[in-house]
GULUM-67030 format. One line per 8 residues: number of its first residue (from 0); their letters; for each residue z, x, y of C-alpha. Coordinates in nm, 3 decimals, always signed. Layout:
# residues N
NUM) A) Z X Y | ...
This chain:
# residues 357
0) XXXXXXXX) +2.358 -3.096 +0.654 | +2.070 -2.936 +0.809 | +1.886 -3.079 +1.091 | +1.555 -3.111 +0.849 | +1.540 -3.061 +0.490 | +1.352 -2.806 +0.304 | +1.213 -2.969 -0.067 | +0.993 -2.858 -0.305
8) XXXXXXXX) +0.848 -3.089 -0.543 | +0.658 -2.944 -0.849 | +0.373 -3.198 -0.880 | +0.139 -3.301 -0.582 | -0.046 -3.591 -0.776 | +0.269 -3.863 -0.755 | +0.441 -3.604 -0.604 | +0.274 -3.656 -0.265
16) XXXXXXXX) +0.384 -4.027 -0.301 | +0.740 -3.933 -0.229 | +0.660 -3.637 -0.006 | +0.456 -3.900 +0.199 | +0.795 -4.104 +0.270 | +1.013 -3.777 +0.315 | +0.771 -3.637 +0.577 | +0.860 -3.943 +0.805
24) XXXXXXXX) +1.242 -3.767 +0.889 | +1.060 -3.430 +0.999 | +1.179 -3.203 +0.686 | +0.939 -2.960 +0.495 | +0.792 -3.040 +0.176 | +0.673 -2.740 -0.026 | +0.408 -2.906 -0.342 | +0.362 -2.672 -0.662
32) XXXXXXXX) +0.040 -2.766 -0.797 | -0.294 -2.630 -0.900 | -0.485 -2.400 -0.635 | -0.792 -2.636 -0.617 | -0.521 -2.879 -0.519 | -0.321 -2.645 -0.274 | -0.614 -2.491 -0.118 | -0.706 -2.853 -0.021
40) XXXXXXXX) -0.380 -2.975 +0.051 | -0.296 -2.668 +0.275 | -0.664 -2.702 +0.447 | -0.686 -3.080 +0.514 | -0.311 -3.210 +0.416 | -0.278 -3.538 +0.198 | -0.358 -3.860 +0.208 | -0.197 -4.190 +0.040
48) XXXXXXXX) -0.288 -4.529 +0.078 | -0.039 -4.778 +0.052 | -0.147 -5.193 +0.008 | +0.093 -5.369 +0.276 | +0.138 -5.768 +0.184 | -0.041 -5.987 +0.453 | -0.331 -5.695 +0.504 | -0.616 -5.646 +0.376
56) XXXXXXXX) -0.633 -5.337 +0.400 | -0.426 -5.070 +0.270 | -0.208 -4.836 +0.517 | -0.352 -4.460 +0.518 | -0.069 -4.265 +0.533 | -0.257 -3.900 +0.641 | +0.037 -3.600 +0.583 | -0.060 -3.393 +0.911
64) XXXXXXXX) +0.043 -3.682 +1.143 | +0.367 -3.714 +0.974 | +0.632 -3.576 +1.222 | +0.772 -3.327 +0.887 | +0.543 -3.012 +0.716 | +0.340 -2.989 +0.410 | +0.249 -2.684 +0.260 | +0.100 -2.631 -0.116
72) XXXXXXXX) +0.065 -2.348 -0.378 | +0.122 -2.220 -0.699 | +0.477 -2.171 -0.914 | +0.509 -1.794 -0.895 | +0.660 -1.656 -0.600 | +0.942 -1.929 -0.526 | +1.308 -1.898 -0.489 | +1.480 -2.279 -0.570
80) XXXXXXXX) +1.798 -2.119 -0.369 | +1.560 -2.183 -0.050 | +1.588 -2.528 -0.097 | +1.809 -2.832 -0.033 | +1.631 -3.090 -0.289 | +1.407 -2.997 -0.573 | +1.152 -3.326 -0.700 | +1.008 -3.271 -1.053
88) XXXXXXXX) +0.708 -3.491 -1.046 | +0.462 -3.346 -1.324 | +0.443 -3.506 -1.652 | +0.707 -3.412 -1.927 | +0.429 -3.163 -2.162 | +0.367 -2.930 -1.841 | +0.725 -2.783 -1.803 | +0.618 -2.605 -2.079
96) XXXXXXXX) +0.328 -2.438 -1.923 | +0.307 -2.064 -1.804 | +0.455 -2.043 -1.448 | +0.587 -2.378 -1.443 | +0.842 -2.271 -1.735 | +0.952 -1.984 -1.555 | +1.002 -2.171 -1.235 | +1.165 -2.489 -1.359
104) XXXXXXXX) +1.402 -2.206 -1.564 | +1.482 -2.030 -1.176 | +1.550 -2.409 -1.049 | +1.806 -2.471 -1.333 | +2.036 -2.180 -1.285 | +2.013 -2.194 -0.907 | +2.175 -2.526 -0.899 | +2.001 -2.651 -0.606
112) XXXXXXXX) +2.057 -3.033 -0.684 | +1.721 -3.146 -0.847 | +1.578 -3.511 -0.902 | +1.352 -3.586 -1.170 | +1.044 -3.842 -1.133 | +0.956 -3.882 -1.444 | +0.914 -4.132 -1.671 | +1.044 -3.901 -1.936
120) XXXXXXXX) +1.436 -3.828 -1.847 | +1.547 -3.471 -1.916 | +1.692 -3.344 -2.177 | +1.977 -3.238 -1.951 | +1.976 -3.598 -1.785 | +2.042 -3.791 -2.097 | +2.315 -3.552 -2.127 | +2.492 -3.764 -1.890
128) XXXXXXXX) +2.516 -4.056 -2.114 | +2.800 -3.973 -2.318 | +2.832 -4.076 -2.678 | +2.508 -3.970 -2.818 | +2.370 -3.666 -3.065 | +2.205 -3.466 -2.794 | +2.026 -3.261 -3.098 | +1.916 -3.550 -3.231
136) XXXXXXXX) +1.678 -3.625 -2.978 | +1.530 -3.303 -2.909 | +1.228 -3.460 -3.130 | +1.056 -3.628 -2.873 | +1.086 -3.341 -2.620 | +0.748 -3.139 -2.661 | +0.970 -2.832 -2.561 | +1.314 -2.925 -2.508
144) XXXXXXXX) +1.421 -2.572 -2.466 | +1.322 -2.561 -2.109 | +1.623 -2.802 -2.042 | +1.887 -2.566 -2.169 | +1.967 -2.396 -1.863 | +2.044 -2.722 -1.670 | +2.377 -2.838 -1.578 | +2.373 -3.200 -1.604
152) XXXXXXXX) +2.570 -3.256 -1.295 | +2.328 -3.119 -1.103 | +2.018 -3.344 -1.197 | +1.926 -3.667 -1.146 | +1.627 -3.923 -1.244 | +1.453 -4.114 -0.992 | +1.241 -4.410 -1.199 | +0.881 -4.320 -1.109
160) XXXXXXXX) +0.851 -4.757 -1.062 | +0.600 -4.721 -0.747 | +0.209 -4.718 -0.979 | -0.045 -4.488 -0.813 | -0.364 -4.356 -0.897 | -0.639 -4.101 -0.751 | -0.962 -4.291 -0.711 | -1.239 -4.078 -0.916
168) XXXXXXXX) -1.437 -4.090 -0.671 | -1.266 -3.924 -0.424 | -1.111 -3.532 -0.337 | -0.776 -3.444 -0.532 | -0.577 -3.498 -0.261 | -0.618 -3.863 -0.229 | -0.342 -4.092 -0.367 | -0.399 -4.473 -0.409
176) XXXXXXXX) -0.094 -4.646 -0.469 | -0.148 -5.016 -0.683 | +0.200 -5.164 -0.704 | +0.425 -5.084 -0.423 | +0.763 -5.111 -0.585 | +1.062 -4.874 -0.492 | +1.217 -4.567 -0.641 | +1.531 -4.611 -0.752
184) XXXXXXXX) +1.760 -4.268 -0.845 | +2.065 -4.202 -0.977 | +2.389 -4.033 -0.776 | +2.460 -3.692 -0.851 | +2.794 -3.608 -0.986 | +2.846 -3.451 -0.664 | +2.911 -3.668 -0.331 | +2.745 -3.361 -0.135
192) XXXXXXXX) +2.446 -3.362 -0.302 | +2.423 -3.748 -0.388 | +2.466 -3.723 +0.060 | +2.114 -3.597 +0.028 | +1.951 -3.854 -0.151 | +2.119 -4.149 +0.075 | +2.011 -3.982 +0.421 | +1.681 -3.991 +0.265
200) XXXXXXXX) +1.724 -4.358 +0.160 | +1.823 -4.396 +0.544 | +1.528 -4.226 +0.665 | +1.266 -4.418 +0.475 | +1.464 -4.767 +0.503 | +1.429 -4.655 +0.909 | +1.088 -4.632 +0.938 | +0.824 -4.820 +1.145
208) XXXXXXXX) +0.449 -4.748 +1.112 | +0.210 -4.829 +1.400 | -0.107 -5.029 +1.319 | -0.344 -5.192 +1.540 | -0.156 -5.504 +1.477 | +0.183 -5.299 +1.604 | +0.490 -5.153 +1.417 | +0.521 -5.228 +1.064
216) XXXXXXXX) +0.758 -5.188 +0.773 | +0.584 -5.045 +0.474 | +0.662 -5.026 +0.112 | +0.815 -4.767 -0.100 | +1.167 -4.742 -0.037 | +1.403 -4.514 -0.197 | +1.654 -4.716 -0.337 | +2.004 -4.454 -0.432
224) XXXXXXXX) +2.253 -4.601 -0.715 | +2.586 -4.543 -0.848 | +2.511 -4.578 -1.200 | +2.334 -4.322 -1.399 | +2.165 -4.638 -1.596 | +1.968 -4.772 -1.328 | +1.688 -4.586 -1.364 | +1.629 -4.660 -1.694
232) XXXXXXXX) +1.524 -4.996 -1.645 | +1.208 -4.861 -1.653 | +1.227 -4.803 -2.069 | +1.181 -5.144 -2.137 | +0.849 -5.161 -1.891 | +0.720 -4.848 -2.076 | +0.786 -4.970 -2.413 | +0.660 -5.296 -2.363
240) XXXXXXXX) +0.377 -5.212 -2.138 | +0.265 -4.798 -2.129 | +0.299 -4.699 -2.476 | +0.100 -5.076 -2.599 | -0.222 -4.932 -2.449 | -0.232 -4.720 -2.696 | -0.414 -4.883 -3.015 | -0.577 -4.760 -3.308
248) XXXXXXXX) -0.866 -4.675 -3.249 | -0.834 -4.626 -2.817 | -0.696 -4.790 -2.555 | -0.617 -5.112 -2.375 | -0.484 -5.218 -1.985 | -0.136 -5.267 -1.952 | -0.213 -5.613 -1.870 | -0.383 -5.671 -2.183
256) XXXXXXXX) -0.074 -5.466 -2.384 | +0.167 -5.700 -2.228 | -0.007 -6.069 -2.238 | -0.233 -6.034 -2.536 | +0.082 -6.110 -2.745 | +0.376 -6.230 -2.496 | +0.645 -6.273 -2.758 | +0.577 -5.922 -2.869
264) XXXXXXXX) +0.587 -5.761 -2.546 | +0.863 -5.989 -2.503 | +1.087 -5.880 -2.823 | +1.042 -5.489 -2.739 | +1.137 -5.583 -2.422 | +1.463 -5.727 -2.440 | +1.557 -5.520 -2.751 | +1.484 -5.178 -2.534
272) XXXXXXXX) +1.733 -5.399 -2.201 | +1.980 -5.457 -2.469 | +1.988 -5.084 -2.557 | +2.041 -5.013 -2.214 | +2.358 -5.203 -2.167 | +2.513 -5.090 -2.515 | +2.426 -4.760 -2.365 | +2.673 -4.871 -2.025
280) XXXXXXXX) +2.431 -5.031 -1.818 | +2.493 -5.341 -1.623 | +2.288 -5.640 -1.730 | +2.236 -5.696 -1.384 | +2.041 -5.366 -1.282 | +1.820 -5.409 -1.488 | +1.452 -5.597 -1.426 | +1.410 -5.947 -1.645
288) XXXXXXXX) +1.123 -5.967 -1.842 | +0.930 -6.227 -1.656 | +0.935 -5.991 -1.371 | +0.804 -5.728 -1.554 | +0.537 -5.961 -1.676 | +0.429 -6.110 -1.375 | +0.385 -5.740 -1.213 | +0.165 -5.643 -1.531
296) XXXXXXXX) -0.100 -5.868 -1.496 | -0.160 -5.641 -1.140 | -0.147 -5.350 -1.417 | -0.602 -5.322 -1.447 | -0.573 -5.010 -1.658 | -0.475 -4.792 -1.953 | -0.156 -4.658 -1.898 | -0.189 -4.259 -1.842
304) XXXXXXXX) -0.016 -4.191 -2.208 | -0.335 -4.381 -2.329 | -0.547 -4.228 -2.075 | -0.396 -3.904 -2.185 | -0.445 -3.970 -2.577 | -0.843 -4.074 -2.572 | -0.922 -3.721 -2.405 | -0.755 -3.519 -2.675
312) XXXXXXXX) -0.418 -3.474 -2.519 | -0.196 -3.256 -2.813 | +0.113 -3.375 -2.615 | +0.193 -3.668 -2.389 | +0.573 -3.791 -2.250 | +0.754 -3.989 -2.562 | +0.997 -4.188 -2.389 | +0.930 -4.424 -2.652
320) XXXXXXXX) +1.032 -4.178 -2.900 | +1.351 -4.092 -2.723 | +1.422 -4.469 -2.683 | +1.397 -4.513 -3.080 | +1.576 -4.207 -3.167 | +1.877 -4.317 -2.921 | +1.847 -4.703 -3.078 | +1.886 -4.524 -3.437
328) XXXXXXXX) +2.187 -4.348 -3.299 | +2.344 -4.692 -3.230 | +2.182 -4.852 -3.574 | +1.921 -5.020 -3.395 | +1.551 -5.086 -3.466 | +1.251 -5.308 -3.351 | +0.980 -5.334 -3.559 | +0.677 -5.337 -3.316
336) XXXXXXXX) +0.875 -5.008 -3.118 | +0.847 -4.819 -3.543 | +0.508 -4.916 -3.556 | +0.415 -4.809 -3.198 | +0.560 -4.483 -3.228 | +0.399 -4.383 -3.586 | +0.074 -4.484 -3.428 | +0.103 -4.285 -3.096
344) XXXXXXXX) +0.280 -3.998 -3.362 | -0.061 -4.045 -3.573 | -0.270 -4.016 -3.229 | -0.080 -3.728 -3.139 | -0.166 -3.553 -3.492 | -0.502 -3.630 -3.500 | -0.565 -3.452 -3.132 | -0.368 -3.149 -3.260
352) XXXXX) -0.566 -3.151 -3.592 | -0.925 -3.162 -3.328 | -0.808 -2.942 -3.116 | -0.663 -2.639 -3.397 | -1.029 -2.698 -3.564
């Protein structure tokens, strides 16, 4: 393996979350974004602050006095065979997009191993569970198309569990991080590639951060497992929790979605876990609900499918669409997950309807 590593992550938003930790072992990290967002990033780097328990105040984690490189621009112009890792970190809806389409198209046939951070698997991922009606699902992909040229051995999904936002008050290239939990990804089907993702692991796990107080662990680890079901532990949180901000008539925190009705949140829940292990997962990767629970009442604000839905958004990521649809496949149903999705499906409409007018 190469002495540094050369990854490009389309996304710089969350994407600069995991770029921040990958900096740390001196590789190059090449962001696809928008060119407000390059421009900046190229002219003053990033920055990401990250809370650290027992401090007040957070860590600022400033990109050009990591020991690796940034560098930011558009999609066009890229060849994925220059590079060892490829991140997706952009929200499901946007692989659609001029440019990005093309790109994410050039980064499926070049096989360059490529880990998804979304809370949306691929199409191509899900592939990897074997048993289901891969057509089936294609529903809740706004464009599922732009999977078709993947080979499923050669992508992975890292859960997106750490929760960041960008302060509104501040430039675009400013990333506050809320709850500090760690990535966890999948192995490849490939022992080179999954190589990749554990010297990374190594890396991160390695690091020491001097403060005034002296060196310090900090938080955000990348956590690399054998099973392909690990990272969806994060369904049940997104069910339960993300796609309950949404209500009728706008939106609520993801505290409020979770603890206004406990044995709601409670009953999607476990019935989305349970899924997950009729699916092949072990009962024991995945998170119990009380921990989930206790973690949302950090959770101040919409989650950004709500966010998304109140300004207009035609599309937004259905996991909770794809979670349904697979449940079906295995003659499963919840009835707070039907009613959740026909209202975010009625949301959805009514934004298209607005936005055709």
């Amino acid at each position: 393996m190469p002495a540094s590593l050369n990854i490009l992550i389309m996304g710089a938003s969350y994407g600069s979350l995991l770029a921040s930790k990958i900096l740390f072992g001196g590789h190059k990290v090449h962001l696809v974004c928008l060119p407000a967002e390059a421009d900046l990033i190229n002219a003053e780097g990033f920055r990401v602050r990250l809370p650290v328990r027992g401090r007040k105040d957070p860590v600022e984690l400033d990109s050009r006095k990591l020991s690796g490189k940034v560098t930011a621009g558009g999609a066009g112009g890229l060849n994925p065979a220059d590079y060892d890792l490829i991140g997706l970190a952009m929200q499901e809806p946007q692989y659609r997009s001029p440019g990005v389409r093309e790109l994410l198209d050039a980064v499926a046939k070049s096989r360059v191993p490529c880990m998804s951070i979304m809370n949306m698997p691929p199409l191509s991922y899900v592939k990897r569970i074997a048993g289901l009606d891969y057509e089936a699902l294609k529903a809740a992909y706004t464009d599922p198309s732009v999977w078709d040229n993947f080979d499923p051995g050669s992508i992975t999904l890292c859960s997106p569990d750490p929760q960041a936002i960008r302060p509104p008050d501040e430039k675009v290239n400013v990333l506050q991080v809320t709850l500090p939990t760690n990535f966890k990804v999948a192995r490849f089907d490939s022992e080179k590639s999954t190589a990749i993702l554990r010297r990374l692991e190594e890396e991160i796990d390695a690091v020491r951060y001097q403060v005034p107080e002296g060196k310090i662990e900090l938080p955000v680890h990348l956590r690399v497992h054998n099973s392909i079901f690990v990272p969806l532990a994060k369904w049940a949180m997104l069910l339960a929790g993300n796609y309950r901000c949404v209500t009728k008539d706008g939106m609520r925190t993801a505290q409020e979605a979770v603890h206004s009705d406990i044995e709601t949140s409670r009953s999607v829940y476990n019935f989305v876990n349970d899924l997950c292990v009729k699916l092949g997962a072990n009962p024991n990767d995945l998170v119990p609900f009380e921990k989930y629970a206790g973690a949302a009442q950090s959770l101040t604000r919409p989650a950004s499918a709500a966010r998304a839905l109140q300004n207009g958004a035609p599309y937004i990521e259905r996991a909770d669409k794809l979670v349904q649809l697979i449940a079906r496949q295995k003659g499963l149903s919840n009835p707070a997950v039907d009613a959740q999705v026909a209202l975010v499906d009625s949301r959805l409409e009514a934004n298209r309807r607005k936005a055709a007018a």
